[in-house]
C-alpha positions as CSV (number, residue, x, y, z in Angstrom):
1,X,-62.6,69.7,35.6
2,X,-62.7,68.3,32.3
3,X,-58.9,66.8,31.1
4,X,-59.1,67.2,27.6
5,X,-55.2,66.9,26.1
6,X,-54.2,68.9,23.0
7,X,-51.6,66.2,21.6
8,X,-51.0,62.6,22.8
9,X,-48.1,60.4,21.9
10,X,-48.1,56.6,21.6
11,X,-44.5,54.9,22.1
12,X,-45.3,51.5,21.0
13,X,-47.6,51.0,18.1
14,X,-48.5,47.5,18.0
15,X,-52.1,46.3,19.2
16,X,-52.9,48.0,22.3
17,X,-51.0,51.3,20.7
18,X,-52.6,51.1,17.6
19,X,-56.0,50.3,18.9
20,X,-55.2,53.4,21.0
21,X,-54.4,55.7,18.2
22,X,-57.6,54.2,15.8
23,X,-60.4,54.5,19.0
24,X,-59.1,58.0,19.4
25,X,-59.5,58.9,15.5
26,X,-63.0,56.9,14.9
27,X,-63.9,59.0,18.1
28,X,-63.6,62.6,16.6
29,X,-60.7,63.4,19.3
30,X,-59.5,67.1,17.4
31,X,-56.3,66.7,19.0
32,X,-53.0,65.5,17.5
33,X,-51.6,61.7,17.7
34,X,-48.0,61.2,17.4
35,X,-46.7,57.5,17.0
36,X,-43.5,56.4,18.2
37,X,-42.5,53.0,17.1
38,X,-40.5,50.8,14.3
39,X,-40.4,51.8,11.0
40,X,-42.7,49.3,9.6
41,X,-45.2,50.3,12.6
42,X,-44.9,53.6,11.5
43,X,-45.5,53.0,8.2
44,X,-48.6,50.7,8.9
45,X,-50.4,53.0,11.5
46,X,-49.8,56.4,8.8
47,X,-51.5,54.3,6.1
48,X,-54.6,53.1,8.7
49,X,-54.7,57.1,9.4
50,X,-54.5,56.3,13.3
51,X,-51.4,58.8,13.9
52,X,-50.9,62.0,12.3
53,X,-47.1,61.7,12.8
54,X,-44.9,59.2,13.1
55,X,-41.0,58.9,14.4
56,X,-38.5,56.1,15.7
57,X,-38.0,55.1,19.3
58,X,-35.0,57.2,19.8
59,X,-37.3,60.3,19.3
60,X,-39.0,60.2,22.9
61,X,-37.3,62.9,24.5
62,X,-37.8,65.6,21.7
63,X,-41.4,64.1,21.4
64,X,-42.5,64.0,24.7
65,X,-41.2,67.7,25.6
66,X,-44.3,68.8,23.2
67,X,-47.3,66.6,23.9
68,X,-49.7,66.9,27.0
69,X,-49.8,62.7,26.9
70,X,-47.7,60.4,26.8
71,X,-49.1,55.9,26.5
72,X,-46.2,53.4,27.0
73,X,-47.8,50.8,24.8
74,X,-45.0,48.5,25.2
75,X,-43.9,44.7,27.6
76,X,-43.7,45.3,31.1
77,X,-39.6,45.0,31.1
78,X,-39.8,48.0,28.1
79,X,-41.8,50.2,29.8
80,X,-39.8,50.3,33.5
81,X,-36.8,50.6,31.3
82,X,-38.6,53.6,29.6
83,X,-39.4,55.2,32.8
84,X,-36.5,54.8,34.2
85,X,-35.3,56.3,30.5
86,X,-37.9,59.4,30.8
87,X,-36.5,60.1,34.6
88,X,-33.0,61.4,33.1
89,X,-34.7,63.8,30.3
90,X,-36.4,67.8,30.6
91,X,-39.8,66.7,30.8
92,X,-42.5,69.3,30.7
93,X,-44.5,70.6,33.9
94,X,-47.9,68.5,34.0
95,X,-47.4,65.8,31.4
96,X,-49.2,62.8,32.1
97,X,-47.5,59.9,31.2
98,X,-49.4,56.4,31.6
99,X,-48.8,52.8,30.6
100,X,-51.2,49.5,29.4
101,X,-49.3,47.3,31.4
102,X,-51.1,44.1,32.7
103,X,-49.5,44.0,36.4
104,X,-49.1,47.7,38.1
105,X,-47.0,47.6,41.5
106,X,-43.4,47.4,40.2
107,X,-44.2,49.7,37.4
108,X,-46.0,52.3,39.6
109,X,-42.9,52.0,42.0
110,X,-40.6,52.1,39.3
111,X,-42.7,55.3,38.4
112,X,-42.5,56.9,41.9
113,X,-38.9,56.3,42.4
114,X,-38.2,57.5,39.0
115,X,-40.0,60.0,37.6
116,X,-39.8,64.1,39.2
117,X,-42.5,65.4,40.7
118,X,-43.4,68.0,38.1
119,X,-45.2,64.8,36.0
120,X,-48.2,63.1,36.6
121,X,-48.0,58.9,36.0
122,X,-51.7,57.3,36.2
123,X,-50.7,53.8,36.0
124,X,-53.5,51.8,33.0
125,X,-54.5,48.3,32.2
126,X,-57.0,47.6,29.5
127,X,-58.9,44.5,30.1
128,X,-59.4,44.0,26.1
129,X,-57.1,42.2,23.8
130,X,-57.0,40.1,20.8
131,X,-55.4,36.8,19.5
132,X,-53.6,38.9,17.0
133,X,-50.8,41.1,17.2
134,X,-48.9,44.0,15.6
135,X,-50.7,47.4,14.3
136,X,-52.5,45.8,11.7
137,X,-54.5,44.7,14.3
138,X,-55.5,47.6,16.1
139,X,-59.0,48.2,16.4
140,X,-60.9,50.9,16.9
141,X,-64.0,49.7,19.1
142,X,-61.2,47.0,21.2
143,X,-61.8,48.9,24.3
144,X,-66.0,49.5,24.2
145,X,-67.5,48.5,27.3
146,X,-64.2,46.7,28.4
147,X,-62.8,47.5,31.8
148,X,-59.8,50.0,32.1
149,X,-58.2,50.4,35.4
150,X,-56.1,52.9,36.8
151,X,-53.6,53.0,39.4
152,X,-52.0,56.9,40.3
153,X,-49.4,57.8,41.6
154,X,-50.6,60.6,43.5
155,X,-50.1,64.3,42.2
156,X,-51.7,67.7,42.3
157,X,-50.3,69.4,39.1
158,X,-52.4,67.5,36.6
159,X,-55.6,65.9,36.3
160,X,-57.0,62.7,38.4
161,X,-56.9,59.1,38.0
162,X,-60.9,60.0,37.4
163,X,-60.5,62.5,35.3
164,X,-58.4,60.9,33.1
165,X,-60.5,58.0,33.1
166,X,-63.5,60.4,31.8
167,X,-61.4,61.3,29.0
168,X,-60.2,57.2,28.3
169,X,-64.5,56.8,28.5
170,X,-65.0,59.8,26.0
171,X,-62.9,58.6,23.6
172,X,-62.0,55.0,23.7
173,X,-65.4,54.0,25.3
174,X,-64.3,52.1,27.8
175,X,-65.5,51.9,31.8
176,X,-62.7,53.2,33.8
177,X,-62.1,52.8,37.7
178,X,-59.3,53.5,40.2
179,X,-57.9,50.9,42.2
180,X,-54.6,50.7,44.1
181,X,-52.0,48.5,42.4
182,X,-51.5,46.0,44.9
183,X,-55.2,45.2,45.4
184,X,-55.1,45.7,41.0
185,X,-52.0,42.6,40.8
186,X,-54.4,40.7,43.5
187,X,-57.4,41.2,41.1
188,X,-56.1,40.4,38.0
189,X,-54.2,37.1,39.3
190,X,-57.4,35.9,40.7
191,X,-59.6,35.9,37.3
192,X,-56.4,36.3,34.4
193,X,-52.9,34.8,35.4
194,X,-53.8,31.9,38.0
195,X,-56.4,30.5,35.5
196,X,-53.6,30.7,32.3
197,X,-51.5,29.0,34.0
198,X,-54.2,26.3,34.4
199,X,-55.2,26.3,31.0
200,X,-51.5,25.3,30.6
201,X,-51.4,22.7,33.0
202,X,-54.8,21.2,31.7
203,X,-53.3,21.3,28.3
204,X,-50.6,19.3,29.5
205,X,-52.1,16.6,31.8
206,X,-54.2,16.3,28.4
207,X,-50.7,15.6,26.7
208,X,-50.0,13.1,29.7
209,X,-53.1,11.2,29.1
210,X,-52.4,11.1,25.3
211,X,-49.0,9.6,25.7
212,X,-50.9,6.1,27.6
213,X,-54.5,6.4,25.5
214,X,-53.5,8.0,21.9
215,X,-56.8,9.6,20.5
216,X,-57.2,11.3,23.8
217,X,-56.9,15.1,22.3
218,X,-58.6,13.9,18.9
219,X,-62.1,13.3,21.1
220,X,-61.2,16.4,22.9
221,X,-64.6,18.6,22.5
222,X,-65.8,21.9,23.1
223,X,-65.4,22.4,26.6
224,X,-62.0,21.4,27.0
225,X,-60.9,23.7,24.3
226,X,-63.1,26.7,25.8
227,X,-61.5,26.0,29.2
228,X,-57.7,25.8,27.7
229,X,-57.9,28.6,24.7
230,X,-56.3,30.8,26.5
231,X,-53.5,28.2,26.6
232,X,-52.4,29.4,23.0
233,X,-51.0,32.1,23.7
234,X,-47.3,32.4,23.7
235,X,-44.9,32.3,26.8
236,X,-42.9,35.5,25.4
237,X,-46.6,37.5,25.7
238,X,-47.0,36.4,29.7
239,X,-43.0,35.8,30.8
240,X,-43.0,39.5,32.0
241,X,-46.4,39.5,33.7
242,X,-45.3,36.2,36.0
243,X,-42.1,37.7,37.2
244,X,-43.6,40.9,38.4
245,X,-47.0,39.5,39.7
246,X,-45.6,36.1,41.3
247,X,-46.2,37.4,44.9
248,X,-49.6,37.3,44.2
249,X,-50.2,34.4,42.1
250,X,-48.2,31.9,44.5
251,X,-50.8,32.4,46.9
252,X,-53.9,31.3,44.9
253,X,-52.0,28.1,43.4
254,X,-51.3,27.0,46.8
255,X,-54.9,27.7,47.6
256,X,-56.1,26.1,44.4
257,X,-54.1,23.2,44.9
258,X,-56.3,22.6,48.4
259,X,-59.0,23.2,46.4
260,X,-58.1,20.1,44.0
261,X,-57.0,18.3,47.2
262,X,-61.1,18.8,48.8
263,X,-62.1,17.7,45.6
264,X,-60.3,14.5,45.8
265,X,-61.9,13.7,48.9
266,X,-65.3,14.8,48.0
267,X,-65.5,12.8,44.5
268,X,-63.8,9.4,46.7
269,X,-67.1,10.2,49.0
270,X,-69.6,11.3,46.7
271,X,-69.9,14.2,48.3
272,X,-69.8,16.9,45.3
273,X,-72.7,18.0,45.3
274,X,-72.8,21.3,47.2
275,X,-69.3,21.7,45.0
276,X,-71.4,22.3,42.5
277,X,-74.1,24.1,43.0
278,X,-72.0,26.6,44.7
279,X,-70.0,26.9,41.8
280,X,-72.8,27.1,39.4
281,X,-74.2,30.1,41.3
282,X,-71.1,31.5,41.4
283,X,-70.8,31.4,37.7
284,X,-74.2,32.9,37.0
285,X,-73.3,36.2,38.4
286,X,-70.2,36.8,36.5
287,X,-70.9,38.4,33.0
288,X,-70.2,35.9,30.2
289,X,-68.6,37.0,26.6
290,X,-68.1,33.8,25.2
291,X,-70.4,30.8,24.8
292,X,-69.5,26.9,25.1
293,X,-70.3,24.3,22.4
294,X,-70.3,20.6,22.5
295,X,-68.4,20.4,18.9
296,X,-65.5,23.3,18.2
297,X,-67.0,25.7,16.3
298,X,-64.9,28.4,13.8
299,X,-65.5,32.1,13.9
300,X,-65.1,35.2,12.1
301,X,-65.4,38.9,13.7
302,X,-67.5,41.5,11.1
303,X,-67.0,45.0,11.2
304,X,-70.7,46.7,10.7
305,X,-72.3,50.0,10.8
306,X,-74.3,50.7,14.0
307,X,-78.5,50.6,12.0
308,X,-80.8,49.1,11.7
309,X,-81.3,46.1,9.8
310,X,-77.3,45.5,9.3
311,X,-77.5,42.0,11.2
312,X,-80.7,41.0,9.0
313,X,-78.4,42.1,6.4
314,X,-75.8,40.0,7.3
315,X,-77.7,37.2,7.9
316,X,-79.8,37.0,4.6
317,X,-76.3,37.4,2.3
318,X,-75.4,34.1,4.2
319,X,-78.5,32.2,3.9
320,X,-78.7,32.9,0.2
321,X,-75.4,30.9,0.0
322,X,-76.7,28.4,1.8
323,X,-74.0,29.5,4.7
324,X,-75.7,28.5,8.1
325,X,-74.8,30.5,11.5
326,X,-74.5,28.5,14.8
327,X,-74.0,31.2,16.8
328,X,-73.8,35.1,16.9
329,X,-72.7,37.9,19.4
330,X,-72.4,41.3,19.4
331,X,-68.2,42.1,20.7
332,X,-68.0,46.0,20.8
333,X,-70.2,48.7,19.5
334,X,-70.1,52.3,19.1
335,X,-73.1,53.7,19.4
336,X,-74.4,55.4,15.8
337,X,-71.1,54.6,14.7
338,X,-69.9,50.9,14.2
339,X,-69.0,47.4,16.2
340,X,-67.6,44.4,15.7
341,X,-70.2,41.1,15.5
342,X,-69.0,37.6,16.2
343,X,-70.5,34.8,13.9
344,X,-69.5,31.2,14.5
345,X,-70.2,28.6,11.8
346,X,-69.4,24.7,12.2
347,X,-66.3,24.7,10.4
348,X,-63.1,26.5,9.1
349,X,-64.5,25.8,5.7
350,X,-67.8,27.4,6.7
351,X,-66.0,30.3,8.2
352,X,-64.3,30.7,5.4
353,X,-67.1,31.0,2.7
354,X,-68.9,33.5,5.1
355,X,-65.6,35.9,5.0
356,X,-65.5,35.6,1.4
357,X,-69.5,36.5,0.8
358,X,-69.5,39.7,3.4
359,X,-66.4,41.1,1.8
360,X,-67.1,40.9,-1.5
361,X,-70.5,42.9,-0.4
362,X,-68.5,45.5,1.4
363,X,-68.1,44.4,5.0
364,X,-64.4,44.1,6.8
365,X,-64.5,40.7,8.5
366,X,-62.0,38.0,9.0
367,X,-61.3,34.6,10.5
368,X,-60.4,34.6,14.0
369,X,-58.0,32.5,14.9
């Protein structure tokens, strides 16, 4: 059975919300979007035409009594609290409520213990993000091909975990599956919060080593700042993922830290080797988004219509300015429709220039930071 929602409400329109609200709309879903959020949220997503109405945060319960779908778009801490919020109001028979939360065990038990029985929760994490923030971010083609997994609570008065994730395919063009949350949390410490909080420590042995040999992070090159970009990121962004996944991510940084310790050994002994090459063919097996560089290199992100020719396009407008590419990648593409391109140039400078020539030829593109 095909779920197919009539109206869908957002209750936090910043990034993920907003990129929500725009995938839906660049999609052709018919349905209405309602936006619940700040003012200036509001204001922003109405003027991007990604919600067809817009109200405060105190609206929820009148909202939510009249839409077939409700996205908690908001920090882990907000959206337990908005649960546990949405537990105490006359919610209607068969609403399914989900959240983009980035660990799913204590919000799915929040969930469980909180919600009646009359509602459906499909616990969500979108494996897409961006270095920026806020609605003026959101972006329509953030989720294509990304990963978007979905953790029930189990019902039988509304649609599956898989047939909701049709519907998030459909119109957001992502690649949905279902896993539990505990094995989700064990996942996702594994391959996103074990290695940020390596990129931190990195960063800061770096810092170590600058303090007895200044110049160290001047001659720092590519790889070091591929392996610690993540390490940007501010703490306010990750606090509530560590407090609600630390069971799980205590584990591997006990394990990695015998890792480090067999290392030791194996580099005092020469015996790295086999180290290596079983990393190595490891890493070829695991699909790569983002390419290394032995100089830092400074990129811009293009939005372009899905035809032929565009990148030739592209490409030609630079070289007649004498603007050379190092590198290029297609990000996220609807198919027919539009995607986002990736162009990296050697410097800020460079980046700059390119922004300047595509958008004063009609195409949306800007630095990324």
């Amino acid at each position: 059975m095909e779920y197919n929602p009539q109206s869908i409400a957002i209750y936090g329109v910043g990034l993920l919300g907003g990129s929500i609200g725009a995938g839906l709309k660049a999609s052709g879903y018919a349905g209405k979007v309602i936006g619940l959020s700040s003012p200036a949220s509001i204001d922003a997503a109405r003027s991007m035409k990604i919600i067809d109405e817009g109200h405060g945060y105190d609206a929820l319960e009148a909202v939510a009594a009249r839409v077939d779908c409700l996205f908690l778009c908001t920090p882990i801490t907000v959206i337990m609290k908005t649960i546990k919020a949405l537990g105490e109001m006359r919610l209607p028979a068969g609403l399914v409520i989900s959240d983009v939360g980035s660990t799913k065990s204590e919000i799915v038990a929040c969930a469980r213990a909180s919600l009646p029985a009359s509602v459906v929760f499909i616990g969500g994490h979108p494996m897409a993000g961006s270095e920026k923030n806020g609605v003026a971010a959101g972006d329509p083609f953030l989720f294509q091909n990304a990963m978007y997994l979905l953790t029930p609570h189990a019902s039988a008065l509304g649609p599956s975990a898989v047939e909701f994730g049709a519907f998030l395919e459909k119109f957001l063009g992502c690649r949905s599956a279902v896993v539990a949350p505990d094995e989700h949390d064990a996942v996702v410490a594994a391959v996103s919060h074990t290695p940020h909080l390596l990129a931190v420590a990195l960063v800061n042995l770096a810092l170590r080593a600058e303090g007895s040999h200044p110049g160290t992070l001047k001659m720092a090159a590519g790889g070091f700042r591929d392996m610690t970009r993540i390490a940007s990121a501010p703490y306010s962004m990750w606090r509530d993922i560590f407090r609600t996944n630390k069971n799980a991510i205590r584990p591997l940084l006990d394990a990695y830290i015998g890792i480090l310790r067999d290392v030791q050994s194996e580099l005092a002994s020469d015996g790295l080797q086999g180290r290596f090459e079983e990393a190595a063919r490891t890493r070829r097996e695991i699909p790569s988004a983002n390419k290394g560089f032995m100089r830092p290199q400074s990129d811009i992100l293009v939005v372009a219509k899905d035809q032929p020719g565009v990148i030739a396009e592209i490409s030609t407008f630079l070289a007649g300015e004498r603007i050379n590419i190092k590198d290029i990648e297609v990000l996220k593409v609807r198919e027919g429709e539009a995607g986002t391109i990736r162009l990296a140039f050697e410097s800020k400078e460079t980046a700059h220039r390119a922004v300047a020539v595509l958008s004063a030829i009609g195409f949306t593109a800007r630095e990324r930071d």
